[in-house]
MARDOTI-705037 format. One record per residue (C-alpha): residue in three letters; x, y, z. Coordinates in steps of 0.1 Angstrom, whole numbers, plus 5000, padded with zeros to 4 digits. Example, Ala and Ser with C-alpha at 12.3 -4.5 7.8 and 13.67 -1.06 7.14 Angstrom:
! MARDOTI-705037
    r     u     v     w
  ALA  5123  4955  5078
  SER  5137  4989  5071
This chain:
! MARDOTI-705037
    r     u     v     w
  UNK  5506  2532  5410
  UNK  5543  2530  5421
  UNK  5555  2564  5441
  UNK  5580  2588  5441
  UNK  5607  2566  5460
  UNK  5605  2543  5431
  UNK  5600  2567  5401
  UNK  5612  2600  5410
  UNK  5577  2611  5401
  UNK  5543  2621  5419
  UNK  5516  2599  5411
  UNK  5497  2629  5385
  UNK  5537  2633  5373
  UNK  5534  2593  5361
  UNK  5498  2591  5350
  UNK  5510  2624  5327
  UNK  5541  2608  5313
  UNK  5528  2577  5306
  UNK  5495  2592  5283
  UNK  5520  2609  5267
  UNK  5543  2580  5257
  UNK  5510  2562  5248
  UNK  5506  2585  5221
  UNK  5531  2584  5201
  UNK  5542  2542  5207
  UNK  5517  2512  5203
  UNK  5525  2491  5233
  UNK  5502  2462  5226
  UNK  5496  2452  5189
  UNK  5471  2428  5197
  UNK  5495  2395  5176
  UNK  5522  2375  5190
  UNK  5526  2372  5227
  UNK  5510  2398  5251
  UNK  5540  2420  5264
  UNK  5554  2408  5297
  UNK  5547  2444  5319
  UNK  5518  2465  5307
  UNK  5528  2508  5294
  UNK  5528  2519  5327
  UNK  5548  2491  5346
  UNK  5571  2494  5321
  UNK  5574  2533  5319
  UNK  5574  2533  5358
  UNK  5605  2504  5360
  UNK  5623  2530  5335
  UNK  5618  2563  5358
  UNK  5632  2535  5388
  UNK  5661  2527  5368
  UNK  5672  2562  5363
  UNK  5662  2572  5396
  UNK  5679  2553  5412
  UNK  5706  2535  5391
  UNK  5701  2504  5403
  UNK  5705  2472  5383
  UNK  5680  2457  5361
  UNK  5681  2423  5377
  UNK  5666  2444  5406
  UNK  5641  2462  5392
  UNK  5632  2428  5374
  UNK  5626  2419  5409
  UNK  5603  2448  5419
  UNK  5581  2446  5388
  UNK  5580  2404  5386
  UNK  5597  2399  5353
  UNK  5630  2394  5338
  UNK  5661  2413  5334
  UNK  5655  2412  5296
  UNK  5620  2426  5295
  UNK  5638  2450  5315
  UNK  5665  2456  5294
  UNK  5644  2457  5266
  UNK  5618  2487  5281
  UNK  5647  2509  5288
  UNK  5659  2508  5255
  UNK  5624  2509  5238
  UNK  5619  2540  5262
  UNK  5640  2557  5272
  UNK  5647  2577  5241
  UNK  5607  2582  5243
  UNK  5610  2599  5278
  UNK  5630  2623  5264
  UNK  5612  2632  5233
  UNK  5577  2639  5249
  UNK  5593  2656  5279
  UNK  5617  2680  5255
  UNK  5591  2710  5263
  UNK  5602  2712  5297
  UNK  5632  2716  5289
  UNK  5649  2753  5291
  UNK  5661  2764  5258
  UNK  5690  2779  5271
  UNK  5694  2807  5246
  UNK  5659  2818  5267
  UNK  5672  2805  5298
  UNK  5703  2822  5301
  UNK  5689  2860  5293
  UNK  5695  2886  5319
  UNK  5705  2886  5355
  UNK  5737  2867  5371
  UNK  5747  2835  5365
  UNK  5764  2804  5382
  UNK  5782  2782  5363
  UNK  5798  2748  5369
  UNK  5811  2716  5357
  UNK  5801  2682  5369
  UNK  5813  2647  5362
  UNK  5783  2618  5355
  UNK  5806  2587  5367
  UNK  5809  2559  5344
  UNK  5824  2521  5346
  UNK  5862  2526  5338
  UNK  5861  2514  5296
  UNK  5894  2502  5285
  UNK  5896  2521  5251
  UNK  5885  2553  5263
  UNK  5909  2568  5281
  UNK  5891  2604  5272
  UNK  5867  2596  5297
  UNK  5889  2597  5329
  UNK  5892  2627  5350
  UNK  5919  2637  5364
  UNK  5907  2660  5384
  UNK  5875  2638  5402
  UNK  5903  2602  5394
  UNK  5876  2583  5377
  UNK  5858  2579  5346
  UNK  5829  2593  5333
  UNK  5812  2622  5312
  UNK  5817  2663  5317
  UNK  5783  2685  5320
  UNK  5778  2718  5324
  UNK  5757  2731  5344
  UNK  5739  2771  5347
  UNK  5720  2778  5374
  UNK  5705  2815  5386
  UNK  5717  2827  5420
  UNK  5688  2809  5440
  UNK  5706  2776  5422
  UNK  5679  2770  5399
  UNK  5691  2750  5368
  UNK  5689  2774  5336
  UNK  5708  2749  5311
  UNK  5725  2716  5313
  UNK  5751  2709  5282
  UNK  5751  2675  5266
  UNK  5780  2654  5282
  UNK  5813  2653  5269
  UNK  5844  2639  5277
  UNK  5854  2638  5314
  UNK  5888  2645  5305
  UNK  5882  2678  5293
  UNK  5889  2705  5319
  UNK  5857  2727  5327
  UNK  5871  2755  5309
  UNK  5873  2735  5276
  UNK  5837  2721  5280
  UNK  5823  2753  5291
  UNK  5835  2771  5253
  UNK  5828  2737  5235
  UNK  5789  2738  5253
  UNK  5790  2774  5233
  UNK  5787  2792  5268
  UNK  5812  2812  5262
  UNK  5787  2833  5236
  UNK  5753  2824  5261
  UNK  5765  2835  5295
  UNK  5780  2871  5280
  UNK  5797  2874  5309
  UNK  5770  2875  5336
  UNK  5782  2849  5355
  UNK  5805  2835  5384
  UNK  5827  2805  5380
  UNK  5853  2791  5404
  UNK  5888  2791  5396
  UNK  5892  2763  5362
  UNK  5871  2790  5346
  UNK  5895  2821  5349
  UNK  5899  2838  5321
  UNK  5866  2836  5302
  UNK  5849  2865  5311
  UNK  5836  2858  5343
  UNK  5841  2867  5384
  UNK  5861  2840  5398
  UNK  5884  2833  5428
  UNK  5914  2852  5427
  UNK  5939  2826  5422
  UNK  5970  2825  5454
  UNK  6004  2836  5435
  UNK  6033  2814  5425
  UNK  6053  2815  5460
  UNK  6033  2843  5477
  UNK  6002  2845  5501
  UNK  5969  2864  5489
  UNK  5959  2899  5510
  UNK  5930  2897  5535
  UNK  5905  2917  5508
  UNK  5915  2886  5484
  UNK  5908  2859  5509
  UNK  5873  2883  5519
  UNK  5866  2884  5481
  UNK  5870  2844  5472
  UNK  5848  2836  5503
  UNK  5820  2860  5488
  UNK  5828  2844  5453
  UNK  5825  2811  5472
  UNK  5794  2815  5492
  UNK  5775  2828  5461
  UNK  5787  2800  5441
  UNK  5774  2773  5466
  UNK  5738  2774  5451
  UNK  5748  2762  5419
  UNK  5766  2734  5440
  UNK  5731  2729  5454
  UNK  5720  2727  5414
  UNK  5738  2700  5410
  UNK  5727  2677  5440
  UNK  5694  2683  5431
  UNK  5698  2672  5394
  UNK  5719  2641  5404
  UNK  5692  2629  5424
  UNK  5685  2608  5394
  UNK  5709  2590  5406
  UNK  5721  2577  5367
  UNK  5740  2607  5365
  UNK  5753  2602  5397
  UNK  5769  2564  5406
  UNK  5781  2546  5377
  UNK  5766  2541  5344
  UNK  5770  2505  5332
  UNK  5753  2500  5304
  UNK  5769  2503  5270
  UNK  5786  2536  5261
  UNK  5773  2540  5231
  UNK  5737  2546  5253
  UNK  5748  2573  5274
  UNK  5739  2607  5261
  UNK  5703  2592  5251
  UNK  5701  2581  5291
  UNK  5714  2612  5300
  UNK  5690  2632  5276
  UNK  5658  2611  5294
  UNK  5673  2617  5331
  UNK  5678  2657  5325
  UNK  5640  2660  5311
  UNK  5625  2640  5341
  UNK  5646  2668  5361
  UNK  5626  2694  5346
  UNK  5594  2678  5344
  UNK  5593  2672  5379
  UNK  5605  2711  5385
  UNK  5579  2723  5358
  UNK  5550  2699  5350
């Protein structure tokens, strides 16, 4: 059984996920030629791939096939993943109930494509997709929104992610977020310098907000939603929907 360094996954995590994607697909129909990796190899060079975003020429390599095989298990799973793992996920009108809450915006990089120039960031200067992310004041992830643009500001995400309604106002937010009903920075005015109790209060702000920073690093240790995606666009949000539900399996299975 391959370990966690390869699939993000303790051993009983793997043997789990793979009974449960051999329940709802047939992997071997017993006509034509026998499949080139067996369920689990090929669920476990999935989990690699989105752990650790590496090529599939090289996790070809690991699992002794080719990069097709490859190419073809991710897209025969990968949807899969995300399906049988969809229990673990938060439903965030659940999730985000009571107490305070963090709130952020993160950019899942992407190669730079030529006809979509809504993906580029001006604020991180590179491409890729906006999430939002809600965490609880220990940093625990509460609710991550589906990705959108990366050229939409955090503020514009956050309402179109309907947090607006979810959070109620129970949470903190850095300074792209004033505005919308919750505790931010106080922002330095045009030409002037902000009073000691100002600078005291954005540092409290600040320090408070750092566990939803460590949110984030945790989640992007599926590393898919962290270097750049290079597969087609068109496959992203299905990716992204399999990496966010290994997240949470791993935090609640």
């Amino acid at each position: 059984m391959y370990g966690k360094a390869i699939t993000g996954l303790g051993s009983d995590q793997l043997v789990e996920l793979i009974s449960r994607i051999d329940e709802v697909i047939e992997w071997e129909r017993g006509i034509g030629r026998p499949r080139a990796l067996s369920l689990a190899e090929a669920v476990a060079a999935v989990c690699m791939y989105l752990r650790n975003n590496v090529t599939e020429d090289v996790v070809a390599e690991v699992f002794g096939c080719s990069q097709p095989v490859v190419s073809r298990a991710i897209t025969t799973l990968e949807g899969l993943i995300a399906d049988v793992l969809a229990e673990f996920v938060p439903d965030p009108a659940e999730a985000i109930k009571g107490g305070t809450l963090l709130v952020d915006g993160t950019l899942a990089p992407c190669w730079s494509w030529r006809d979509h120039r809504e993906l580029y960031s001006g604020k991180h200067k590179t491409t890729g997709h906006n999430l939002q992310v809600v965490t609880d004041m220990n940093g625990e992830i509460k609710h991550i929104s589906d990705p959108m643009p990366g050229s939409w500001h955090d503020v514009h995400a956050y309402e179109e992610a309907d947090l607006l309604v979810l959070v109620n106002g129970q949470g903190l937010g850095d300074k792209g977020y004033v505005g919308r009903d919750l505790i931010t920075p106080i922002k330095k005015p045009q030409g002037g310098q902000l009073l000691d109790w100002q600078k005291a209060f954005n540092q409290q702000v600040n320090s408070i907000r750092a566990a939803v920073e460590r949110g984030i690093a945790n989640l992007k240790t599926w590393r898919i939603l962290h270097t750049d995606y290079r597969r087609p666009l068109r496959t992203f949000k299905k990716v992204c929907r399999a990496a966010i539900s290994l997240y949470f399996f791993t935090r609640f299975g």
